[in-house]
C-alpha positions as CSV (number, residue, x, y, z in Angstrom):
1,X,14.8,-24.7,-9.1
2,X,11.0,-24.6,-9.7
3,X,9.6,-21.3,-10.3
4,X,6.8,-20.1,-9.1
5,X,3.3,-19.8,-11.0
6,X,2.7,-16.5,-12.2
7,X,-0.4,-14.1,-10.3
8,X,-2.6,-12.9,-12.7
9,X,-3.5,-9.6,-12.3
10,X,-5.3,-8.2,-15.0
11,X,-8.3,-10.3,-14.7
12,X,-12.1,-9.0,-15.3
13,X,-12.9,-9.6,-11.8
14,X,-10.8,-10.0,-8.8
15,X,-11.5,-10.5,-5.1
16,X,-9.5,-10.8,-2.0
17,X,-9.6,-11.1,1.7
18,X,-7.6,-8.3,3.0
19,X,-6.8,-9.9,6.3
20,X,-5.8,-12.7,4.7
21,X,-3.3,-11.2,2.6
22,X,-1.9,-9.4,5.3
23,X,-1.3,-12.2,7.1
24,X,0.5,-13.7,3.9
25,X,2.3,-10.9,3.7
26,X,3.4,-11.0,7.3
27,X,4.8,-14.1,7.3
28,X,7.1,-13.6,4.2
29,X,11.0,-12.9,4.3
30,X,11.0,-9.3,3.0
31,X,8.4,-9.0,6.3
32,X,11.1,-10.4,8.1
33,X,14.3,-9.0,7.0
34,X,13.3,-5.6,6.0
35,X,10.8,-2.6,7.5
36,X,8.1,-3.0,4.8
37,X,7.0,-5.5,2.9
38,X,4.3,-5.1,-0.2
39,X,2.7,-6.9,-2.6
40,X,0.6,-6.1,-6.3
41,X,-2.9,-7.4,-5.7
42,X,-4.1,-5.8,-9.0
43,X,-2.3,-3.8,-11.8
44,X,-3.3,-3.1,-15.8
45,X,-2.9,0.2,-17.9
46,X,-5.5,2.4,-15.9
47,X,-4.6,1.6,-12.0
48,X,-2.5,-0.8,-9.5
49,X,-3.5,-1.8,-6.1
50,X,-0.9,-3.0,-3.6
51,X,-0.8,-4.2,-0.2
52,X,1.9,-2.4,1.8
53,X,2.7,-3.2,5.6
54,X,5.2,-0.9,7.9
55,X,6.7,-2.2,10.8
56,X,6.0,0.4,13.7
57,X,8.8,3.6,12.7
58,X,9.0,2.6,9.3
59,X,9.1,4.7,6.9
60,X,8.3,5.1,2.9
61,X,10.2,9.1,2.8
62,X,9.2,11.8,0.6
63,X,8.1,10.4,-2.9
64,X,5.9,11.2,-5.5
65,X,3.1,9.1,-7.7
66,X,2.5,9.2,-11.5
67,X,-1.2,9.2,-10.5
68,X,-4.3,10.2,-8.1
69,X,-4.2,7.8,-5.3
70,X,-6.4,6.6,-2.5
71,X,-4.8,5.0,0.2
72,X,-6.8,2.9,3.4
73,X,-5.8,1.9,6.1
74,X,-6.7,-1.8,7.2
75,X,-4.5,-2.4,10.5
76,X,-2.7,0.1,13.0
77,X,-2.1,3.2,12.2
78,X,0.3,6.0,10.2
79,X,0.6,9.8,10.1
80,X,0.1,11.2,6.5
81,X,2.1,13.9,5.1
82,X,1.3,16.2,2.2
83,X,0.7,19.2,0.7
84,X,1.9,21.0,3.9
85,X,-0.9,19.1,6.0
86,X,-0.1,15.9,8.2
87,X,-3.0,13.6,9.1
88,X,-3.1,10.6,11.4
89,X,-4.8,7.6,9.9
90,X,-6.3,4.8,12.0
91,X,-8.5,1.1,10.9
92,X,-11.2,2.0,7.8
93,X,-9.9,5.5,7.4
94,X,-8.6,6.7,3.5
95,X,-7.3,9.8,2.6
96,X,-6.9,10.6,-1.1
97,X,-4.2,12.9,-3.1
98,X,-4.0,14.2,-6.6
99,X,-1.2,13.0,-8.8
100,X,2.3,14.1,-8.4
101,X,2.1,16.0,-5.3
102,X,5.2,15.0,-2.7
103,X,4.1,12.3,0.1
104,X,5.3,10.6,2.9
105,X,4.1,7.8,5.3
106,X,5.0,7.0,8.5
107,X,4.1,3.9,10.6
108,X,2.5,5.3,14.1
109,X,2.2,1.3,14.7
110,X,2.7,-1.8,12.8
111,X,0.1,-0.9,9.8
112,X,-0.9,-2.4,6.8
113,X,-2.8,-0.2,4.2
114,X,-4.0,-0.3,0.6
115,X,-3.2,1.8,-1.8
116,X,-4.5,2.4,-5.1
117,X,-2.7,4.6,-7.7
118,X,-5.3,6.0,-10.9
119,X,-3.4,6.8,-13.9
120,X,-5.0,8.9,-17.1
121,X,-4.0,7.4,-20.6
């Protein structure tokens, strides 16, 4: 069985085309077989940046990062939930949370977000 190259990503500069990558994302199994499927765009010591997209009543339940984190929303739409405050989320909207505080998202719609997570050395 031939593996599969390895995605760099640590590089000095990196671009991608979000819709693109959806769509990628979208057509793989784990979008297929599962309610969410997600992707590392980006990672080194300081942040990582995935691609994460919900089919509509999906759920990622109460959880916590190691890190601040931004998280924007590219397609659909999901209701936020932190802190004791729920937010609905639509296209080009971002909401941002400090580290460790308890989260949860929940696809409105079929969505696909990015999220970033900032971590301090």
């Amino acid at each position: 069985m031939e593996s599969k190259p390895q995605r760099e990503l640590d590089l000095p500069l990196m671009s991608f085309v979000t819709g693109d990558e959806i769509t990628k994302l979208k057509s793989s199994h784990q979008w297929q077989t599962e309610s969410r499927a997600a992707i590392t765009l980006a990672k080194n010591e300081a942040f990582t940046v995935v691609l994460v997209a919900l089919h509509k009543g999906a759920m990622l339940r109460e959880h916590q990062s190691d890190g601040q984190l931004t998280l924007t929303v590219l397609e659909g739409k999901i209701r936020f939930r932190a802190a004791g405050e729920e937010r609905t989320l639509g296209v080009g909207m971002l909401v941002a949370l400090g580290a460790h505080i308890v989260h949860e998202v929940e696809a409105v719609e079929e969505c696909a977000f990015a999220l970033t997570v900032l971590r301090h050395h």
